[in-house]
Each structure stands twice: as structure tokens, then as C-alpha cells.
C-alpha positions as CSV (number, residue, x, y, z in Angstrom):
1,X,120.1,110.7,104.6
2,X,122.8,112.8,102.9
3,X,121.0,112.7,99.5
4,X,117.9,114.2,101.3
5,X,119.7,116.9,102.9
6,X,121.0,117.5,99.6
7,X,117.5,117.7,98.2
8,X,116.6,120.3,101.3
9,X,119.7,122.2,100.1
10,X,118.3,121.9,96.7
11,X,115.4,123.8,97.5
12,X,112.9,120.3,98.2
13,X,110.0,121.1,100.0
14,X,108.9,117.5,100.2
15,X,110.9,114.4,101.0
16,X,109.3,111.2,100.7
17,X,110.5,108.6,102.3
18,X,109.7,104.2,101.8
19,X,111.3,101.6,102.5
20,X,109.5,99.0,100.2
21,X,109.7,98.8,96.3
22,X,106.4,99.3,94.6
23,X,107.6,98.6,91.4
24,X,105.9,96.3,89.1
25,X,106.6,92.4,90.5
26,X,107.8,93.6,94.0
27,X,108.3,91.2,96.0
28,X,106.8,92.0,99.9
29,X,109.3,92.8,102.7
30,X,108.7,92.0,106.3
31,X,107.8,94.6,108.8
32,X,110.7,94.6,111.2
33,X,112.5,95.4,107.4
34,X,110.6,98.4,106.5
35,X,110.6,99.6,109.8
36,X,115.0,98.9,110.1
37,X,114.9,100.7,106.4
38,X,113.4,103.9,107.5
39,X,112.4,105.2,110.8
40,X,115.7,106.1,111.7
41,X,116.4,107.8,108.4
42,X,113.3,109.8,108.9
43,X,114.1,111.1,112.4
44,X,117.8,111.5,111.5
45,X,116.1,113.3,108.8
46,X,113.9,115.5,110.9
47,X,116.1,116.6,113.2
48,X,118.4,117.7,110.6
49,X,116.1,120.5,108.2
50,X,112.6,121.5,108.7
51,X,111.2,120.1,106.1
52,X,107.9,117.9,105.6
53,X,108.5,114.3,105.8
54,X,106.1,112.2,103.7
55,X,106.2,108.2,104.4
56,X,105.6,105.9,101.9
57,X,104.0,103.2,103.0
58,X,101.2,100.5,103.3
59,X,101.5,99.2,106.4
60,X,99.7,101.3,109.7
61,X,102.9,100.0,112.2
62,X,105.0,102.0,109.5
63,X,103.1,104.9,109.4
64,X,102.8,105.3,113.5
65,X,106.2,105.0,113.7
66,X,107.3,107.0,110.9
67,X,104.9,109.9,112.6
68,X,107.0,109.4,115.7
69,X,109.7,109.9,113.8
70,X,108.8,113.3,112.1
71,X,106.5,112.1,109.3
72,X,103.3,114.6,108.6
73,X,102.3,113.0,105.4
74,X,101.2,109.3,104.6
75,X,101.5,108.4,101.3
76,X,99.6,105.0,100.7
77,X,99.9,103.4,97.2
78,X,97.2,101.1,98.7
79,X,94.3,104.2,98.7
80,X,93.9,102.9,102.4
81,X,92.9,99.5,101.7
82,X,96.0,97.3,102.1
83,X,96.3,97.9,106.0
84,X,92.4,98.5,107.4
85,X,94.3,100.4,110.5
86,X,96.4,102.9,108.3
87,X,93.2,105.7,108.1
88,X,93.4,105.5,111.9
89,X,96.7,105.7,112.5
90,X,96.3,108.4,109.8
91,X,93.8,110.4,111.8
92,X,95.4,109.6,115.4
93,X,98.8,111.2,113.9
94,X,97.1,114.1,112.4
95,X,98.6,113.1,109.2
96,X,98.2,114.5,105.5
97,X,96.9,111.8,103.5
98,X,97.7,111.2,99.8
99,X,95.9,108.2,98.6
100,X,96.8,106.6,95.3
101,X,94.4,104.3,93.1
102,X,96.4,101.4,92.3
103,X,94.7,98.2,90.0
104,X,96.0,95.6,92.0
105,X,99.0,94.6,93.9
106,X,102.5,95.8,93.2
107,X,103.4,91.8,92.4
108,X,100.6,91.6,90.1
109,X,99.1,95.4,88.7
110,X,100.6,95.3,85.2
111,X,99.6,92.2,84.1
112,X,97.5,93.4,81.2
113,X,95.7,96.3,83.2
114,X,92.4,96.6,81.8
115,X,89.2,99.0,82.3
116,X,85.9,99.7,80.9
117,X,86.4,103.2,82.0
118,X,89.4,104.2,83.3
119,X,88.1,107.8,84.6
120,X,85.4,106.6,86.3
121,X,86.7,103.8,88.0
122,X,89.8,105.7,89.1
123,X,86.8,108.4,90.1
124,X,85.5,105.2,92.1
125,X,88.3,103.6,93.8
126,X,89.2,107.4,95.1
127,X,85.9,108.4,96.2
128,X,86.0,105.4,98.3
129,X,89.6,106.2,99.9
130,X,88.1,109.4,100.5
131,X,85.4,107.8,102.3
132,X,87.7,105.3,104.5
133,X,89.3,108.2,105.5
134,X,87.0,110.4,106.6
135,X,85.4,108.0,108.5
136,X,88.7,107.3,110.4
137,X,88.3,110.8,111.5
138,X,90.6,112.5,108.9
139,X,89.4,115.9,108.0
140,X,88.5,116.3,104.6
141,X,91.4,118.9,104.2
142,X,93.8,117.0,104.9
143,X,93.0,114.4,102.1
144,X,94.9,114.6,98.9
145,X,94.0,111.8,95.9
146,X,96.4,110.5,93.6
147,X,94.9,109.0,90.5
148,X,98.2,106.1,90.2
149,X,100.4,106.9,87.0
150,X,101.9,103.4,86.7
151,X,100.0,101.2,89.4
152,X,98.2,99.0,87.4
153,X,97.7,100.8,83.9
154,X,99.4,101.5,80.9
155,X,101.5,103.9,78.9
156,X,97.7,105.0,76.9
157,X,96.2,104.5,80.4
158,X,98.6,107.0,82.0
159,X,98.7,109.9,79.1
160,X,95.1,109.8,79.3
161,X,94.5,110.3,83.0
162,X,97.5,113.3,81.8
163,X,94.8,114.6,79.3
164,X,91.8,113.9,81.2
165,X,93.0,115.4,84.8
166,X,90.8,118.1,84.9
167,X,87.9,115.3,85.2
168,X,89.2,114.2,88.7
169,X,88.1,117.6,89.9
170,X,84.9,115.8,90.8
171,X,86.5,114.5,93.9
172,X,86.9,118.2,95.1
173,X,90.5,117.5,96.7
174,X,93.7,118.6,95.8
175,X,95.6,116.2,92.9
176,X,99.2,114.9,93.7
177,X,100.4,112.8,90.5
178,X,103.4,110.7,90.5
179,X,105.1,110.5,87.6
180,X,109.0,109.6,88.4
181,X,110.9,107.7,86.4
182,X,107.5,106.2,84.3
């Protein structure tokens, strides 16, 4: 909580919030976990600045309570797919969606990621989140696609989604790309 208000301070305009490592070889947590790790620090959180709250999460129990905690964004690493609720919850919230293509699991995406065409099956796999969404009821505007730096690919795989960006234009949403400590 304290190095989030520091990050409001800081001039943040975004804090994302999870509870559960996606790293590569995560192990899963349990529910009641994720839910102990960060529903209170996002309504402490809320209550404290007016800032947007984004939760990180794959699980549709997270996200509902996360929105009734102060959330307004989802961010799924799962592009909608791990929990077949979330776009629902998603919708019933009115939340901001940011789905991420990921190849994979977190316990298993970077063993030897491989595509015939990375582009295009990123392009895929996102077009299809798009689709989950929307028919979950989530407007169209309130859809953002994040092509997965990291989830399931390698350094060349990231630098050229990096050089190749421009191609996910296709999807005709806004681009969020997550590079953090990769």
C-alpha cells in the first residue's frame, strides 16, 4: 500500500495490482490466497488517492471482488480464457479490459516457445479475446489487447513484436505492452 501511494505521489496514473506470480514456472495459488493478498490492499488503496486501480488477475471471483474494492481495469494474462466467467464479470463491473496473448501457462510458456508465425498468431489468439469479450457484453471501447512480451516467447520473439507493433493495428484497439523487468 505505501509503495503505491508513493507511486500516486510519483505522478502514477495506473496502479496495477496481483496477487499471483506469472513468472515463468509459477506455481498456482489458491483462491482464498489471492483474494487475502489483494482486495484489501486495493480498497485501502482506493480510498486513499483517486487513481485507476487495475487488477491482475485470472480468476473471475478476483476480479468481482477486486471491482468491489475499487478496481476499473482487469488485466488478464489469460486473454479471457483461463476463467470462462471473467468476460462476464468483466462486463457486469463495467470494467476496462486489457487482454494479453500468452503461449501457454505461466508453469509451462517458456519451454522452447515456438511459432510459425508469431504476428499472426498473436493477431489470432487476440482477435479471439476480443471476441469472448464482446460477447460477454463488453463494449468494444473498453477492450485494450496486449500482444504478451515474455508469456510464452523469446528474447527474438519479443524485439520483434517491438519492431513489428504497428502490424497489431489490425485489431483496431488500443495496444498496452508490458515490458517490466524482461
Amino acid at each position: 500500500i505505501a509503495g503505491a501511494l508513493d507511486m500516486v505521489r510519483n505522478g502514477a496514473d495506473i496502479i496495477d495490482i496481483g496477487g499471483e506470480s506469472t513468472r515463468p514456472g509459477a506455481d498456482d495459488i489458491s483462491l482464498e490466497e489471492e483474494l487475502r493478498r489483494i482486495v484489501p490492499v486495493i480498497g485501502t488503496i482506493a480510498k486513499s488517492a483517486s487513481i485507476l486501480i487495475s487488477v491482475d488477475t485470472r480468476r473471475s471471483k478476483v476480479a468481482e471482488d477486486a471491482a468491489k474494492a475499487g478496481a476499473k481495469i482487469l488485466n488478464d494474462v489469460s486473454g479471457l480464457r483461463h476463467d470462462k466467467s471473467m468476460a462476464y464479470i468483466a462486463a457486469r463491473y463495467d470494467m476496462v479490459v486489457i487482454a494479453m496473448h500468452m503461449k501457454g501457462t505461466p508453469r509451462d510458456m517458456q519451454k522452447n516457445p515456438t511459432y510459425k508465425d508469431l504476428i499472426k498468431e498473436i493477431i489470432t489468439s487476440l482477435k479471439e479475446s476480443i471476441s469472448i469479450a464482446k460477447k460477454a457484453g463488453i463494449r468494444e471501447d473498453r477492450i485494450i489487447v496486449d500482444p504478451g512480451i515474455g508469456f510464452g516467447k523469446t528474447v527474438e520473439h519479443n524485439l520483434a513484436i517491438l519492431n513489428r507493433l504497428r502490424e497489431l493495428s489490425v485489431l483496431r484497439r488500443p495496444i498496452c505492452i508490458g515490458t517490466s523487468r524482461k
